[in-house]
N, C-alpha and C positions, 0 to 999 in steps of 0.2 A: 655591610650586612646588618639585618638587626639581629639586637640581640635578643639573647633569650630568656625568656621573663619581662622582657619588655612590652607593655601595653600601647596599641598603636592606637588612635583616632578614639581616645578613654574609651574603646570596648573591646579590642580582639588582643591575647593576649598572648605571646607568640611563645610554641611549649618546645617545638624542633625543628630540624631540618628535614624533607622528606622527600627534596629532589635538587639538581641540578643540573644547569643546562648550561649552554657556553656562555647565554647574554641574562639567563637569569635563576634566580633561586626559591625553591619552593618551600612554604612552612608550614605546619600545623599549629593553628591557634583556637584558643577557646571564646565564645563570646560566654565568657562567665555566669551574667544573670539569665542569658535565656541556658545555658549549661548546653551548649548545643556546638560542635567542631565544626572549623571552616578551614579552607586553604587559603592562605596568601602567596602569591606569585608576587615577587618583587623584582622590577629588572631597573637596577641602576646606570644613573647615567657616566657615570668613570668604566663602568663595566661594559661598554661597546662602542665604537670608535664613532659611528653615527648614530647617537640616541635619537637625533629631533625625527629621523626615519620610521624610526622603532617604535617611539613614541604614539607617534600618527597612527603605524600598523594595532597597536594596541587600544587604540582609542575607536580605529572603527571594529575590531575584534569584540571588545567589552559591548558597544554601542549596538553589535549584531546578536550579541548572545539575551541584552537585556528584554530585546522583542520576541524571543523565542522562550516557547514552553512545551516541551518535547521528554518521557522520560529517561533518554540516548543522550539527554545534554545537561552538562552543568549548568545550575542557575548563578549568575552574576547578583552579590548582595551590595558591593560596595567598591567604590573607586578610588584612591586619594593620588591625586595629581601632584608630585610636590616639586619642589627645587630640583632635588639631587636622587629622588629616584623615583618610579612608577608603579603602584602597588593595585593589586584585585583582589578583591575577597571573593570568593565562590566556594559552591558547597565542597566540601573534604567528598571524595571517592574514594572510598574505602577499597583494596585490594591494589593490583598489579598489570601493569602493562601487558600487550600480548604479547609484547618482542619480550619481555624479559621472561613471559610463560615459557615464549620459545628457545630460549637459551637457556631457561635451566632443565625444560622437559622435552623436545625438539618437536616433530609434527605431531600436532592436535589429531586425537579422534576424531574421524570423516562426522559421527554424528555430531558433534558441537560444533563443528565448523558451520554444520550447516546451520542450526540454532542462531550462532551469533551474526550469520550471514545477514537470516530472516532479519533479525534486531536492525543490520546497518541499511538495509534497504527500505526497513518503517524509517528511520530516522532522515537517508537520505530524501526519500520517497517524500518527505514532512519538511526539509530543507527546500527542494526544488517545487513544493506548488507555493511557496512563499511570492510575495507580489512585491517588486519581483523574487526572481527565484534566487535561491544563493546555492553557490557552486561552491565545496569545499575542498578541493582540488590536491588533498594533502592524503587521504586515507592511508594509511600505513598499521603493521601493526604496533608499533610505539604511540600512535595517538588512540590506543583505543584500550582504554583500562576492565580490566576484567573483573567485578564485584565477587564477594563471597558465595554470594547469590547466585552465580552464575550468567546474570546478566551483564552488559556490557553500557561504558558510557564513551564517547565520543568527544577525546577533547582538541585542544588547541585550534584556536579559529583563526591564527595568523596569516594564513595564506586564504582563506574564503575570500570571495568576491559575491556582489550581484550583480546576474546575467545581464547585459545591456543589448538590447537586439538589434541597434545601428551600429555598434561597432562591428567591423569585419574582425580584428581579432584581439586579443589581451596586450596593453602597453607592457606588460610586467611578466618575466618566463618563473616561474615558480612551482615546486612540488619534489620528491624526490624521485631523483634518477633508478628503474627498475620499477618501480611502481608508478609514476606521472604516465600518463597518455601524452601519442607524440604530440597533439596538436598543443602541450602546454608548453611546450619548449620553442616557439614563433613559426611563423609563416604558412601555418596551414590553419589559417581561421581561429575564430575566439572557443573559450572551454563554455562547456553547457555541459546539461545533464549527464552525458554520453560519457565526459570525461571522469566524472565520477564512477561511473559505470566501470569505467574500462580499471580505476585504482582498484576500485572491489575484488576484480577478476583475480588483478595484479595482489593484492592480499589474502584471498583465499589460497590462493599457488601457494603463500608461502606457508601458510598456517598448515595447509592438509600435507605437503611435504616436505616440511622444514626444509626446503631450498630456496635460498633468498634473492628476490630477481634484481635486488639491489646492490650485486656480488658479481662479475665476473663469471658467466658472460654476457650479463643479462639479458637472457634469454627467457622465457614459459614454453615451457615442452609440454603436451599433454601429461596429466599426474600420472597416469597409467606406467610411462618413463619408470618410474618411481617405484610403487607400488602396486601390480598388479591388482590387489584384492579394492580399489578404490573405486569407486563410481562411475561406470562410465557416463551415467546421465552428468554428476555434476562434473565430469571431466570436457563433455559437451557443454555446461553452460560457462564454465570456467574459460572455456578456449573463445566461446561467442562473445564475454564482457570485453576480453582483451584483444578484438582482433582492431587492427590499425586502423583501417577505414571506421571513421564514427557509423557511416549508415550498416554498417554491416554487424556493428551490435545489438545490443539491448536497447530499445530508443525511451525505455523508461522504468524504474525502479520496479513499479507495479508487474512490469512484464517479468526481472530477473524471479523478484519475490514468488510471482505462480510456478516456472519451473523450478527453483528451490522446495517449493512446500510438493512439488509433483517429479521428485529426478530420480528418483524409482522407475517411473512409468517411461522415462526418458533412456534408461538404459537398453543397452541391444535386445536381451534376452526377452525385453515387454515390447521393442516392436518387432520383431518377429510373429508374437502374440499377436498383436493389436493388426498387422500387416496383414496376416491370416485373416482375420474377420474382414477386413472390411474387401476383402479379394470376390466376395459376391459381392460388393454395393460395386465394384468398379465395372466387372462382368456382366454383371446386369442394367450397368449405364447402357453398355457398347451395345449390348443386347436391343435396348428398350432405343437408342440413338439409333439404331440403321432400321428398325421396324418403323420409326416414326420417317425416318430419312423419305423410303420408299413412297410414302404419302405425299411429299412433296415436291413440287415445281424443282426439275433440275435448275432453273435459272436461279435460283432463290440461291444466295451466299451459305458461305459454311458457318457464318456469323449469322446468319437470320434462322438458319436449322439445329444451330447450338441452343439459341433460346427460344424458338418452338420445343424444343425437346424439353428441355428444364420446366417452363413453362407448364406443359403436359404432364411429367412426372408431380411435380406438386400438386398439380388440379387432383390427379387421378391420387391421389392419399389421401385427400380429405373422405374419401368412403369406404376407406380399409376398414378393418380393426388395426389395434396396437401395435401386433408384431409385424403385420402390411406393410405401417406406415413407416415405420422403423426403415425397412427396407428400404422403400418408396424414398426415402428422406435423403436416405444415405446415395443413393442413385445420382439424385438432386445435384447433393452436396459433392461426388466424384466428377459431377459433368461440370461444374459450376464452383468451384470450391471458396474465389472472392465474392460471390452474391452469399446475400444474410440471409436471406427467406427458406433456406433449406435450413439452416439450424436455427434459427426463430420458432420456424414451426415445429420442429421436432423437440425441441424446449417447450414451447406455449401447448401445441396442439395434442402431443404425445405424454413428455415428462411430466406436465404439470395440469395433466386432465383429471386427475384424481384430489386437485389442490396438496399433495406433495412429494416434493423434489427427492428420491430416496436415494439411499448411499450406493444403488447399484447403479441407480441412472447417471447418478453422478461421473462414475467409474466409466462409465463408458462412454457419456458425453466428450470426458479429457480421453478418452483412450482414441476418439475421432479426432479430437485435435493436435494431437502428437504422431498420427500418422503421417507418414512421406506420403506425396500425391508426386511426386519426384523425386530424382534422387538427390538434389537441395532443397527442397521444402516440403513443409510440413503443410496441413492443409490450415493450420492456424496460421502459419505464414501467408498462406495464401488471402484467406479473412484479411488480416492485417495489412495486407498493400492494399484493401481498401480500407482506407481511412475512417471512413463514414460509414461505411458497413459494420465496421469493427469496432466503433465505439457505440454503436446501435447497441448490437451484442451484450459488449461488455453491462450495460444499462442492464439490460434486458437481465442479462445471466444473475447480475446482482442483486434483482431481486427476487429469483429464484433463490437464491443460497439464504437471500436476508428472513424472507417471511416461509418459506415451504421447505427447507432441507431438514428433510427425516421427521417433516410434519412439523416441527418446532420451531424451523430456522436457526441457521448457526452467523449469527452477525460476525464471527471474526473472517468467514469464509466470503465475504458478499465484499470485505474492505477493498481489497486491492484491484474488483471488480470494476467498484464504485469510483476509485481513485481515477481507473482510466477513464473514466464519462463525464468525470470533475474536469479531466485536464481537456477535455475536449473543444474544438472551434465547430463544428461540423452540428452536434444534438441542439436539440432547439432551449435555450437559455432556463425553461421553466425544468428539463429534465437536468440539465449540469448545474442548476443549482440546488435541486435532490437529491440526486447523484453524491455533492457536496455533505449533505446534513447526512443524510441517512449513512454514508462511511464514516460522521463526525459520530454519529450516534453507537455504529458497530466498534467505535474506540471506549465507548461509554460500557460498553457490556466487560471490556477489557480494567480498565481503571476506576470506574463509579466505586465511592466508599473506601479505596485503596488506600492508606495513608503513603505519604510520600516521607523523606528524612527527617523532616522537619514535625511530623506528626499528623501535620495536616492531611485532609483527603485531595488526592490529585483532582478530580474532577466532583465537582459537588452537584448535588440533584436539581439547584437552583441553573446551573447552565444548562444541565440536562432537560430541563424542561424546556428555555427558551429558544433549546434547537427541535424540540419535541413539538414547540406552537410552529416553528418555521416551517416546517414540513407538510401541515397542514394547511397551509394557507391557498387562498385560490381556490378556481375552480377547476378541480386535479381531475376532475372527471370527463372535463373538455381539454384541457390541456395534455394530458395524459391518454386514459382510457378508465375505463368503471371498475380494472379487474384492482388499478394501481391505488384508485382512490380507496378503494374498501381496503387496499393492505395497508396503506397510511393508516386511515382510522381505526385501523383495529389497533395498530401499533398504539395508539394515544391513549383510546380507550382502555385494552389491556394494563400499561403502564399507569394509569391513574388507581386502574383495580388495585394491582399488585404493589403501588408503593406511595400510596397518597398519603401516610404519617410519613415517610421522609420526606417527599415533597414539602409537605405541611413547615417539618421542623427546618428547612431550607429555605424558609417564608413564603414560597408560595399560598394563596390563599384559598378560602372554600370560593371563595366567587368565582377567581380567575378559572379553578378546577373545572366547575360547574358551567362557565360559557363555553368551556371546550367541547364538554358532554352536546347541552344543546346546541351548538354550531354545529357538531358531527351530523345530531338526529336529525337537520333542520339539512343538512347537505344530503341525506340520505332519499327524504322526501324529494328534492327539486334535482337533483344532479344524477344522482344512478337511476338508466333506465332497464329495468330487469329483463334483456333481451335475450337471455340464456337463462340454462336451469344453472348452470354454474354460478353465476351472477346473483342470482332469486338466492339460492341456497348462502351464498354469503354474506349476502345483504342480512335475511333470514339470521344466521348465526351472531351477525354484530350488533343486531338490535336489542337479541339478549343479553348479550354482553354487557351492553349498556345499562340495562338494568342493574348488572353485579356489579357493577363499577357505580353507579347512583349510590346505591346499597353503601361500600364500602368507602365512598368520601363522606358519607354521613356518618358510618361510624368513624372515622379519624375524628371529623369534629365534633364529636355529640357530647364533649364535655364540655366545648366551647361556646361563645357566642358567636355565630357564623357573620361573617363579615363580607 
């Protein structure tokens, strides 16, 4: 063991003990001159019967954490490989495990469960788009420390892997028993995303009911078992992470995180609600189905009269009014529910006719997608067995929530949108790597100017901008459409308005600022054709814009010599 008081690698100075574990021991040390706490984890080699194993595991644990930059993960400061033991520096986490939350206070409040849910699914969600992706395969509540703060950090990486997609399955069975997914324990294929999914499930059971699935019998009963007053949305999504077959989960973090942030509206008593509404859009399918039927050639299939009808219904809304199309949409979308174009248009054509996405339209867009179209699917379900439809959408929905929700945009609401059009094979390369920036950017609205432990600010305006040039790049007006390119550049423009002295003091300079401006104005003339009044009116508002933002990079500089 070291001792105490003992100065390791003449900088970190070791002040206690602050954990143990069977193969090693954890300290709290000071780096003196920065005056700044770190953890050392030391696991010696007299202290486990196979270190050169352990060793290895630790080496590619360190080597996995050093490429990651995530606020859910410790940072790795320091490594010292020596003789007779193996030592890591990383940042001190302040607080307490969740197993030992749970043992001294037993099941968590349903709301914080969900709070810390959200945290593990950004984090995982941040693990699995990694290239490749890393599976952490260990989720428990002993690896997930609970800050004063309230937020949560994610440690030990000994068991992570990354995904290799020619393996059929894992050389190595690893995770713990009650919480592991079956397929980590062999013969049913390799772990991927889905297995983490399925720990998540397997750790909320235990946190919302203090019954631990790693106990005798290990079993997850629905929470309701338990506690009647508990959720039944998240008792639904809890039971979806963890069911045995991977495809019959959550096939991606992005997805758990939107029913988390929506398991209100998932509970019985909202689709009852929600079931009720749309009982005319299904009635008025069948209606609008056997009146078109009759027009048609009896020889004609029941597949070629499904989409003549759909077909018809969408035509015939583009000449409603609002609450017509509404209807009309919904018609669409009961006859049709894996085609995109009944909720595209009712987003594009309906929601976002007035240029903003408002909290009611919101409420009732997800109250469409959480309805049963059967008695196992939801019509979101339905979207999502098409692939391609469903990652259109997701594009699409995102930037609804990014540039137009409640007029202002709510960029934390557009991320996990964006996340699934990032993960996509299916969208065309110039929109998933949009998709990409613009959820890097709705992370920026999150952490920009934030300091992190160490003082520093987690994300500084200097990266902020160079995913702010990325996004405009191209001819987003052919690639895209003219409605997408005007909502990029206003994003640019805006943000030069609003924050060109921190830009500035980021080293960003007045030139670089200044080619963005004219690059916009100069894409404005040649690339948007104002073939709408919608379009004209936009163009119209970001021209002036541009002006304020001209205005306002002049005065950042106007003490300086512009460069």
């Amino acid at each position: 063991m070291l001792e105490i008081g003992s100065v390791i690698a003449g900088t970190y100075k070791i002040l206690s003990v602050i954990g143990r574990g069977g193969m090693s021991t954890v300290y709290l040390a000071m780096n003196e001159r920065a005056n700044k706490p770190w953890a050392v984890k030391e696991v010696r080699k007299d202290g486990t019967g196979d270190f050169e194993v352990v060793r290895q595991s630790l080496i590619v644990e360190t080597d996995m954490l050093k490429q990651l930059k995530h606020p859910c993960l410790p940072s790795i400061v320091d490594v010292i490989d020596s003789e007779g033991c193996f030592l890591i520096v990383m940042d001190y986490i302040e607080g307490n495990t969740l197993l030992k939350t749970l043992q001294e206070n037993g099941a968590q409040p349903q709301e914080h469960v969900i709070e810390w849910a959200k945290q593990l699914c950004d984090v995982l969600g941040y693990l699995h788009t990694r290239k490749p992706p890393i599976i952490y395969r260990d989720l428990k509540p002993g690896n997930i420390m609970l800050k004063p703060d309230g937020n949560i950090t994610l440690i030990d990486f000994g068991t992570a892997r990354t995904y290799k997609r020619e393996n059929i399955e894992d050389t190595t069975c690893l995770g713990t028993r009650g919480y592991a997914a079956p397929e980590q324990f062999g013969g049913r294929g390799q772990t991927d995303e889905r297995t983490d999914i399925y720990c998540l499930g397997a750790t909320l059971y235990h946190l919302v009911t203090g019954h631990n699935p790693s106990s005798p019998p290990y079993e997850i009963y629905p929470i309701r078992k338990w506690d009647q007053n508990l959720s039944a949305g998240l008792e639904q999504i809890i039971s979806k992470c963890t069911q045995q077959d991977p495809d019959k989960r959550y096939q991606s973090c992005s997805q758990v995180l939107y029913d988390l942030e929506h398991y209100e509206e998932i509970d019985n008593s909202f689709r009852r609600s929600a079931t009720l509404k749309l009982v005319a859009f299904g009635a008025s399918a069948l209606i609008s189905c056997a009146c078109i039927g009759g027009s048609i050639a009896l020889s004609e299939s029941a597949g070629s009269l499904e989409d003549t009808g759909y077909k018809n219904i969408i035509n015939d809304a583009g000449s409603l009014d609002s609450t017509e199309q509404i209807e009309k949409y919904g018609q669409a979308i009961s006859l049709k529910p894996s085609e995109e174009t009944g909720y595209l248009e009712l987003l594009n054509k309906v929601y976002l006719a007035d240029d903003n996405f408002s909290v009611e339209e919101d409420e009732e867009l997800r109250e469409l997608l959480i309805t049963h179209y059967d008695k196992d699917h939801t019509y979101k379900d339905m979207l999502m067995s098409n692939e391609e439809a469903y990652e259109d959408f997701a594009y699409n929905l995102g930037l609804a929530y990014f540039y137009y929700y409640d007029e202002e945009g709510d960029k934390k609401k557009s991320a996990s949108w964006f996340n699934i059009a990032a993960e996509s094979d299916t969208l065309p390369y110039s929109k998933v790597k949009r998709a990409e920036r613009l959820g890097k950017i709705a992370d920026y609205y999150t952490n920009i100017g934030k300091p992190n432990k160490s003082g520093d600010s987690k994300v500084s305006y200097a990266d902020y901008w160079k995913d702010l040039k990325a996004i405009t790049e191209g001819d987003i007006a052919a690639e895209d459409n003219s409605t997408t390119a005007l909502m990029v550049y206003k994003e640019m423009i805006s943000q030069i308005y609003k924050n060109a002295p921190a830009f500035k003091a980021d080293g960003i300079s007045y030139k670089e600022m200044k080619e963005q401006i004219d690059n916009i104005s100069s894409r404005l003339e040649s690339d948007i054709e104002c073939d709408t009044d919608s379009i004209k009116k936009m163009k119209e508002n970001l021209e002036e814009s541009i002006v304020s933002a001209e205005r306002a990079l002049e005065n950042a500089f106007s003490s300086d010599q512009q460069d």
